[in-house]
C-alpha positions as CSV (number, residue, x, y, z in Angstrom):
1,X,-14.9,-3.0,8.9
2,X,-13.9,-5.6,11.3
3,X,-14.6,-8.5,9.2
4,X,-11.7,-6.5,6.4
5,X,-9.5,-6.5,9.1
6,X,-9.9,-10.2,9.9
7,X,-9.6,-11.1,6.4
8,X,-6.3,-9.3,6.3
9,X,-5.0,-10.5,9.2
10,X,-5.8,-13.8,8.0
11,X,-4.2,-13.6,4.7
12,X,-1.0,-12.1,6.3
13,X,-1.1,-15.2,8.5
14,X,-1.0,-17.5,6.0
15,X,1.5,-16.0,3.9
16,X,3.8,-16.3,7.1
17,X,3.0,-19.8,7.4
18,X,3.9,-20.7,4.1
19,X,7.2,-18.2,4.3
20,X,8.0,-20.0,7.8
21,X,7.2,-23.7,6.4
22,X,9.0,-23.2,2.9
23,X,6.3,-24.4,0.8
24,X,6.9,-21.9,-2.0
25,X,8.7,-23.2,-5.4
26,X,12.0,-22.4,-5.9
27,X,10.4,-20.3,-9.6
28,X,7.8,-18.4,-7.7
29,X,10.5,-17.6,-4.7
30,X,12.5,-16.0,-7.6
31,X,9.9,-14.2,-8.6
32,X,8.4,-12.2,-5.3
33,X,10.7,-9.2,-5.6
34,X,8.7,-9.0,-9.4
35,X,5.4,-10.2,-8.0
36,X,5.4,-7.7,-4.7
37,X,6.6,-4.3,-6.6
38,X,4.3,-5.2,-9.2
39,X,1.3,-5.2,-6.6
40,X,3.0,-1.7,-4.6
41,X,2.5,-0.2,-8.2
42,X,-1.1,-1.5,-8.5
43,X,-1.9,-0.7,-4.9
44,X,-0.6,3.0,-5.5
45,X,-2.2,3.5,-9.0
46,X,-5.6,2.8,-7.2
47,X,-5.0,5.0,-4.4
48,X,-4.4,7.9,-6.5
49,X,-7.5,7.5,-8.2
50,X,-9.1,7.8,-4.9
51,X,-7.6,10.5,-4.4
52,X,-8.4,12.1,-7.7
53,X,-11.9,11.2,-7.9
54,X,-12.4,12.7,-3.7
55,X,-13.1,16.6,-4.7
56,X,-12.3,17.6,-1.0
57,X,-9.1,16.1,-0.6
58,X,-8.6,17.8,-4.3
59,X,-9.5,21.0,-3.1
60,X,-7.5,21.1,0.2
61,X,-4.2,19.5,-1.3
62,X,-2.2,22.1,-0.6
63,X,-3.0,22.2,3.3
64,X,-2.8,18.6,2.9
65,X,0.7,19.3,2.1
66,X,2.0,21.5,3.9
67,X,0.6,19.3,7.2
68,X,2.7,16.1,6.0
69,X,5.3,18.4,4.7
70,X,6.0,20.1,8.3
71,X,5.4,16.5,10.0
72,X,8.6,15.1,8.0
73,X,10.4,17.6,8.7
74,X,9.7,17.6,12.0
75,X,9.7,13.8,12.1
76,X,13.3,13.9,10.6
77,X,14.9,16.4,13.0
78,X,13.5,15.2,16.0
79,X,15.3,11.6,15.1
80,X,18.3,13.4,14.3
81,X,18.0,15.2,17.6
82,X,17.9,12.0,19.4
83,X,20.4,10.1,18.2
84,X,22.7,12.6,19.2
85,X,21.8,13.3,22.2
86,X,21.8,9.0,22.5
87,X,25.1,9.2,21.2
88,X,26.6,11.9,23.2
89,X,25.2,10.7,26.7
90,X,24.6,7.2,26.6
91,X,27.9,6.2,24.5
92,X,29.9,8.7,26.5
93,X,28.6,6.8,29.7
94,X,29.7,3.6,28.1
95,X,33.4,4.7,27.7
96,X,33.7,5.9,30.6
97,X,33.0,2.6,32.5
98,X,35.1,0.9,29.9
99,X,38.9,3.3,30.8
């Protein structure tokens, strides 16, 4: 498990090296936008058959979710929550000192 990580890391890494150096062609740079959704769609095609082939995570789906469900919601309106309150306090503090 560590050893994947590492190897991720590592790859990561070196695609930020060659990002930060510029060592890319100006053909391939035109083509990461291509290259990277092509890889997202890859990357989620396997995933589902994971999921799909995993009989428990088939069989509990629906609690599944209704979990992640609740947690965006949640997830949304707490953020929304806070900005306001951000907003209204910290902003209002600002303009006062400003007058």
């Amino acid at each position: 498990m560590v050893i994947t990580l590492i190897k991720y890391l590592g790859i990561l890494v070196i695609g930020g090296i060659i990002g930060y150096k510029d060592k890319l062609s100006p053909k391939l740079e035109g083509k990461l936008n291509t290259i990277q959704s092509a890889c997202l769609l890859f990357l989620l095609f396997v995933m589902g058959i994971t999921i799909g082939l995993n009989d428990e995570v088939i069989s509990n789906i629906f609690s599944i979710g209704l979990k992640a469900g609740l947690i965006s919601v949640f997830t949304v309106g707490f953020s929304i929550l806070f900005v306001y309150l951000v907003r209204k306090f910290v902003l209002m503090g600002e303009k006062e000192i400003e007058s």
